[in-house]
C-alpha positions as CSV (number, residue, x, y, z in Angstrom):
1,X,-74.3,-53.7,-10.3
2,X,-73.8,-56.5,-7.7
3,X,-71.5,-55.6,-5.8
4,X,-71.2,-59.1,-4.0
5,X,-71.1,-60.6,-6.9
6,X,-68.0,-58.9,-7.7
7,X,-66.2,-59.3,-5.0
8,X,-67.1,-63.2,-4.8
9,X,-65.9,-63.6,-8.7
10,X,-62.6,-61.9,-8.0
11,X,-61.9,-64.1,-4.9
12,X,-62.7,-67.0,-7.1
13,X,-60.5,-66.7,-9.6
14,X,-57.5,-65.6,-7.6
15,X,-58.1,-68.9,-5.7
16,X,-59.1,-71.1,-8.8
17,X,-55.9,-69.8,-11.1
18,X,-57.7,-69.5,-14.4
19,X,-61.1,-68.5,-15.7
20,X,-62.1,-72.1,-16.6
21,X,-61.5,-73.5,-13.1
22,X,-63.5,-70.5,-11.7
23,X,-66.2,-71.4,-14.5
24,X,-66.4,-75.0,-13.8
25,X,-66.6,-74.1,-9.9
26,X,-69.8,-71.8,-10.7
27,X,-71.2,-73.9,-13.3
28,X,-70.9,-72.0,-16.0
29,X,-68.9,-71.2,-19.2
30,X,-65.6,-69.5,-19.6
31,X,-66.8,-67.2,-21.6
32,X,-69.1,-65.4,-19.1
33,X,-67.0,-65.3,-16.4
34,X,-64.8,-63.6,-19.0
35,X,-67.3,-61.0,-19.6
36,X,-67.9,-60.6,-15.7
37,X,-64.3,-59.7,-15.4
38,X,-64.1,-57.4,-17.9
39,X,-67.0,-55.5,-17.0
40,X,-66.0,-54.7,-14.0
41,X,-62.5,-54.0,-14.9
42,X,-64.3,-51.4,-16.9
43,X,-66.2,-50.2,-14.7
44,X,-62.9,-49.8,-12.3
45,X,-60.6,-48.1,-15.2
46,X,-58.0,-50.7,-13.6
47,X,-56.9,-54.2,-14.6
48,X,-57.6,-56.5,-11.8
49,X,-55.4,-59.4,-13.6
50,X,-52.6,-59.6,-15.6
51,X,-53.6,-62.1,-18.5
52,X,-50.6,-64.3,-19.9
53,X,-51.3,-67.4,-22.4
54,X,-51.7,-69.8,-19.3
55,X,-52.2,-68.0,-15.9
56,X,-53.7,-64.9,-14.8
57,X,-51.9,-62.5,-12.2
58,X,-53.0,-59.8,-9.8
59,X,-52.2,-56.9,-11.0
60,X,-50.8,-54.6,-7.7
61,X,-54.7,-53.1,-7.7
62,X,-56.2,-56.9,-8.2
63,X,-54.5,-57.3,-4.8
64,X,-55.8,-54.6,-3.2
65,X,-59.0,-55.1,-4.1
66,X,-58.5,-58.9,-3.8
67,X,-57.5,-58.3,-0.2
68,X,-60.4,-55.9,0.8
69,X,-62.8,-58.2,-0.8
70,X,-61.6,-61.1,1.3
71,X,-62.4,-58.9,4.2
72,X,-65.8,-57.7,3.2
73,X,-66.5,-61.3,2.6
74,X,-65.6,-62.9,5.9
75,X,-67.3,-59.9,7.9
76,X,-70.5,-60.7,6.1
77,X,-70.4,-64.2,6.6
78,X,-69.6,-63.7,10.6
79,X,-72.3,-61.0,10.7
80,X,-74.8,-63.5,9.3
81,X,-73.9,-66.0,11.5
82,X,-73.9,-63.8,14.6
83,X,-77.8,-63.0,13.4
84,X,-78.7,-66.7,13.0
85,X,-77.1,-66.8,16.8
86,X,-74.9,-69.6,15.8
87,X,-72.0,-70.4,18.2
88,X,-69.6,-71.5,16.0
89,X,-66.3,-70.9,15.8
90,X,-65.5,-67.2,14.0
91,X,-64.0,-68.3,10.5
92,X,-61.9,-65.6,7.6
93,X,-58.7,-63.8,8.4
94,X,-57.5,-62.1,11.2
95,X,-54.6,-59.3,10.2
96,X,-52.3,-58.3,13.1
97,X,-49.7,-55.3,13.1
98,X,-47.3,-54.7,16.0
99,X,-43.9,-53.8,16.3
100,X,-40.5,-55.6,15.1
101,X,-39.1,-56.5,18.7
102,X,-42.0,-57.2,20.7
103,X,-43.8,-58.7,17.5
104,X,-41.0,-61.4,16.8
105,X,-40.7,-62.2,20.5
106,X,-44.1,-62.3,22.2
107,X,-46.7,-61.3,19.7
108,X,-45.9,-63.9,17.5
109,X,-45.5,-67.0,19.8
110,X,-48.9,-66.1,20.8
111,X,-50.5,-65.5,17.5
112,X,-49.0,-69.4,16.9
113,X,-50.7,-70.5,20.2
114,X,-54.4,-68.4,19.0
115,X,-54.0,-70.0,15.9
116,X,-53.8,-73.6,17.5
117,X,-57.0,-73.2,19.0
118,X,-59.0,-71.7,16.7
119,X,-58.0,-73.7,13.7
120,X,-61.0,-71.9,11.5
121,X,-59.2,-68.3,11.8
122,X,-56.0,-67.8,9.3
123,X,-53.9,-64.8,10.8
124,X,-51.5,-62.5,9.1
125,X,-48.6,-61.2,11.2
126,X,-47.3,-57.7,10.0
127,X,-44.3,-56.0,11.6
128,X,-43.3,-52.1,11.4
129,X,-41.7,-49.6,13.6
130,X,-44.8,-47.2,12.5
131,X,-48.2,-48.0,13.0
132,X,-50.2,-47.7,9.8
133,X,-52.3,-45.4,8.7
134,X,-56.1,-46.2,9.9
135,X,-57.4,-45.1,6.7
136,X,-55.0,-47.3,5.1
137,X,-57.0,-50.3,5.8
138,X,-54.0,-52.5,6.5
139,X,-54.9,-54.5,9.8
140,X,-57.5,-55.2,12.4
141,X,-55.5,-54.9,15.1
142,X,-52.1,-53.3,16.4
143,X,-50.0,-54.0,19.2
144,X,-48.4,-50.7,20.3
145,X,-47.0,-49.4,23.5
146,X,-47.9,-46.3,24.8
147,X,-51.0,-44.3,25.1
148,X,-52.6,-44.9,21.9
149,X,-51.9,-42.1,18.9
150,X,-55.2,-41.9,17.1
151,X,-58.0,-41.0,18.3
152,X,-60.0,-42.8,15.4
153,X,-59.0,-46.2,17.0
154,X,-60.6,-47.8,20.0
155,X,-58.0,-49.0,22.3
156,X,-58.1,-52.0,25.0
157,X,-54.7,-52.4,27.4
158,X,-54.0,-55.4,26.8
159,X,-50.9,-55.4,29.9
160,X,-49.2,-52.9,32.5
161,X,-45.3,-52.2,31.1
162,X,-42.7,-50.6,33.0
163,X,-39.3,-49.4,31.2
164,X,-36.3,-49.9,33.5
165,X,-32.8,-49.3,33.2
166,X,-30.0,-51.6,32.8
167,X,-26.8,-53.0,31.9
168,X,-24.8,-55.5,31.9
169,X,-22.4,-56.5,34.6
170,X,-19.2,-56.1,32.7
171,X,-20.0,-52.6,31.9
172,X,-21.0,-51.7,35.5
173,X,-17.6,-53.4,36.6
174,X,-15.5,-50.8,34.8
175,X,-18.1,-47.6,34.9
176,X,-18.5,-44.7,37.1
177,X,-20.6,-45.6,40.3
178,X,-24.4,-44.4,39.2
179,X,-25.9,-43.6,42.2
180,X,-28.6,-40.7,41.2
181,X,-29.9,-40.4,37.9
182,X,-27.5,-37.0,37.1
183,X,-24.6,-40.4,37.0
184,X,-26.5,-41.5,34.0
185,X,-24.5,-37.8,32.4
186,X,-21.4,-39.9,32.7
187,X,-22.1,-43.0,31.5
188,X,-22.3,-44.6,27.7
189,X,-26.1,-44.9,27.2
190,X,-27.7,-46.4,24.7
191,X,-30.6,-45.0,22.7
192,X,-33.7,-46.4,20.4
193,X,-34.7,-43.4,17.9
194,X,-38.5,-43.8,17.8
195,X,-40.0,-41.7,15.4
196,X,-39.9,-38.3,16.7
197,X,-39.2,-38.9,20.5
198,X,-37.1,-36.8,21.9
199,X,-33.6,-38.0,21.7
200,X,-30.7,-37.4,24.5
201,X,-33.2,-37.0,27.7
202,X,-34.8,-39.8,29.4
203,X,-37.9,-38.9,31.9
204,X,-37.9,-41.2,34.9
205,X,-39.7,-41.3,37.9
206,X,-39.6,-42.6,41.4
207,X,-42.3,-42.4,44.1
208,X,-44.7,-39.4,41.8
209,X,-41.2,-37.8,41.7
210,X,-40.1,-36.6,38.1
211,X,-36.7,-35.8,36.2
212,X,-35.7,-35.4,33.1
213,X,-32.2,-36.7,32.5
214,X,-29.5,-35.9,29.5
215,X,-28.1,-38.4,28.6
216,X,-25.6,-39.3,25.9
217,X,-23.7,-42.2,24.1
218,X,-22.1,-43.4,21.0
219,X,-24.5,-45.5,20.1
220,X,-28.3,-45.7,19.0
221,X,-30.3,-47.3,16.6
222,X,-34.2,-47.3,15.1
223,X,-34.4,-50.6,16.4
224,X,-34.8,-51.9,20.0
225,X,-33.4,-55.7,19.6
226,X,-30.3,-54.2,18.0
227,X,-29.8,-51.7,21.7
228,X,-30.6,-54.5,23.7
229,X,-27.9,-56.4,21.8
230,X,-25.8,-53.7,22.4
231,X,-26.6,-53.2,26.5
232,X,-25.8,-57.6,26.7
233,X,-22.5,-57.3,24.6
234,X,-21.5,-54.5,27.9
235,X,-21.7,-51.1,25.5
236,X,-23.7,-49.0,27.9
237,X,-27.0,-48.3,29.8
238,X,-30.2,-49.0,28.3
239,X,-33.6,-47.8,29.3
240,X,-36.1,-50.8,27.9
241,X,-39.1,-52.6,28.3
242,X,-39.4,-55.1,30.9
243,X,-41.0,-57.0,28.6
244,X,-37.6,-56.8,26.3
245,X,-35.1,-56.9,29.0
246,X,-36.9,-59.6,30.9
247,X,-35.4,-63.2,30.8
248,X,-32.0,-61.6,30.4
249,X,-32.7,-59.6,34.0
250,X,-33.8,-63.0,35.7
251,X,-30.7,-64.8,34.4
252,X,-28.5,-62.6,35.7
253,X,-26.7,-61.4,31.7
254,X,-27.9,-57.8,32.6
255,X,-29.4,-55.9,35.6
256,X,-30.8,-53.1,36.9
257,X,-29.6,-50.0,37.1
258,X,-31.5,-47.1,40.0
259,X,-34.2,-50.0,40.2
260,X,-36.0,-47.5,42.3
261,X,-36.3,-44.8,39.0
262,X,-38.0,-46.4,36.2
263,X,-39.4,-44.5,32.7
264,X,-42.6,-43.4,31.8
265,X,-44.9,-46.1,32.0
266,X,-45.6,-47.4,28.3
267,X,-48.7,-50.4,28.8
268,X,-49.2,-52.3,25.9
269,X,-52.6,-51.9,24.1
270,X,-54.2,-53.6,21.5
271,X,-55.6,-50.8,18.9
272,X,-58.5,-51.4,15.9
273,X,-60.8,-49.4,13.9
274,X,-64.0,-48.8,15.5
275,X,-66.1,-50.4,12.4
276,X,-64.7,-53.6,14.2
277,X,-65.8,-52.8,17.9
278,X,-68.0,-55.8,17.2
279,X,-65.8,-58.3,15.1
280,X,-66.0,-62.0,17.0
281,X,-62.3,-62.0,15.6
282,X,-60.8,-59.4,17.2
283,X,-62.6,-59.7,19.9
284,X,-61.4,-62.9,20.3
285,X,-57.9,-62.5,20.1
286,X,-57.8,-59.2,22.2
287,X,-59.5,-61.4,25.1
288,X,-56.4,-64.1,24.2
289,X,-53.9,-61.5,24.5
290,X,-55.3,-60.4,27.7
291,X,-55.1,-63.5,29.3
292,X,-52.0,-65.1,27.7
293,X,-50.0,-61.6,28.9
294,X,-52.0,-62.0,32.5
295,X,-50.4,-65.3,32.7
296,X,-47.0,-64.4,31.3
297,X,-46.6,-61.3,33.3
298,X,-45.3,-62.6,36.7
299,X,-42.1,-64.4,34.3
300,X,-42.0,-60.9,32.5
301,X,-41.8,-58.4,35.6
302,X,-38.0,-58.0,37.2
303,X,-37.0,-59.0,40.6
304,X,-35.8,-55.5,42.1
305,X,-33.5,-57.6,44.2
306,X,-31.7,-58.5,41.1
């Protein structure tokens, strides 16, 4: 059995189409590379392809083991190259999780501005509330906020994160004075249900001081863009993000709310299986978010004078 064989001949023919361009690409006949195929679909108990009178088609467990392949593939080629000492730039694919919100507006610009200068590296952008699975084998890196959940990943901050409250002025026109976090009690907040947080009570602190606040409200929703819609459009108090509530702080459409009291501190880290602790790609691109979140902080962080 070679297994590098394998996984080379399946990549081939998912790129080539058909098993006569993947023949004529290895110089051989059409014939053997059927046998190739077969014997290891054998040797699987799964059908990699789908065989119809013109194409073939991945099969869901061709892309799966398509996919991992890929992986193995590029991680062998940067290992030998990082042997050899060669300098060149780290090739293959990069695959990034992070979050819906923060991944449309901040993770994703940057991946575009990464991907600019390292035009060698192809990197896949995947969004979810949840972070997957490690086992699942779904992503080199993910963008998370909060101490990280799994102790099977290694972890590097990647930028501090303060969560502050807010709202906009048309809302704190017509609402009860808020003074002391018990005001909060009174007023229309606005929740995100994450996962199993606990919903109804924010924690804040000022100066080491702690309180836990309840809180209530009409409205809440799984996903942060929609609340922070929600706290523009004048429909409550929001606890977010700076990094969410930013731009629309420094513009004056919302602004803070007891900007002495902020939430628990959630940093943003950058999250990867250990097996990759020495990847030239992620390290890469954890060292780009670093600096590109370095630079973009000062624009990020609120004026409390606001």
């Amino acid at each position: 059995m070679d297994a590098m064989a394998d996984l080379t001949l399946v990549a081939s023919i998912a790129r080539c189409g058909s098993l006569t361009a993947t023949a004529q690409e290895q110089g051989v006949t059409t014939p053997a590379i059927s046998r190739r195929l077969a014997a290891l679909e054998q040797r699987l108990g799964v059908a990699l392809f789908a065989r119809t009178t013109r194409t073939l088609l991945l099969t869901p467990e061709g892309e799966r083991y398509l996919q991992a392949a890929r992986r193995i593939l590029d991680d062998i080629g940067e290992l030998e190259r990082s042997l050899r000492g060669s300098h060149a730039e780290p090739q293959g694919l990069l695959r990034v999780n992070a979050t819906f919100g923060f991944g449309r507006r901040h993770i994703a610009p940057a991946i575009a501005l990464f991907a600019a200068r390292h035009p060698q590296l192809s990197v896949q952008l995947s969004l979810t509330e949840r972070m997957p699975a490690p086992g699942e084998g779904s992503f080199d890196v993910s963008i998370r906020f909060g101490p990280p959940p799994d102790a099977r990943l290694c972890a590097q901050r990647i930028v501090h994160n303060r969560r502050i409250l807010c709202a906009a002025p048309a809302y704190l026109q017509q609402a009860a004075p808020i003074r002391q976090p018990q005001d909060l009690s009174r007023q229309q907040c606005l929740f995100v249900r994450e996962n199993d947080a606990v919903y109804g009570q924010w924690q804040l602190q000022c100066d080491g001081q702690q309180q836990r606040v309840r809180v209530s409200g009409r409205l809440s929703a799984n996903d942060g863009e929609s609340v922070v819609g929600w706290g523009l459009a004048g429909h409550g108090v929001m606890l977010r993000s700076e990094w969410d509530v930013g731009a629309a702080l420094g513009d004056g459409r919302l602004q803070r709310v007891l900007p002495q009291w902020q939430g628990t501190p959630a940093d943003i880290y950058a999250l990867y299986p250990p097996a990759l602790t020495l990847s030239a790609r992620v390290r890469l691109f954890v060292d780009f978010l670093c600096q590109h979140f370095a630079e973009a902080a000062t624009g990020a962080v609120t004026r409390d004078s606001k």
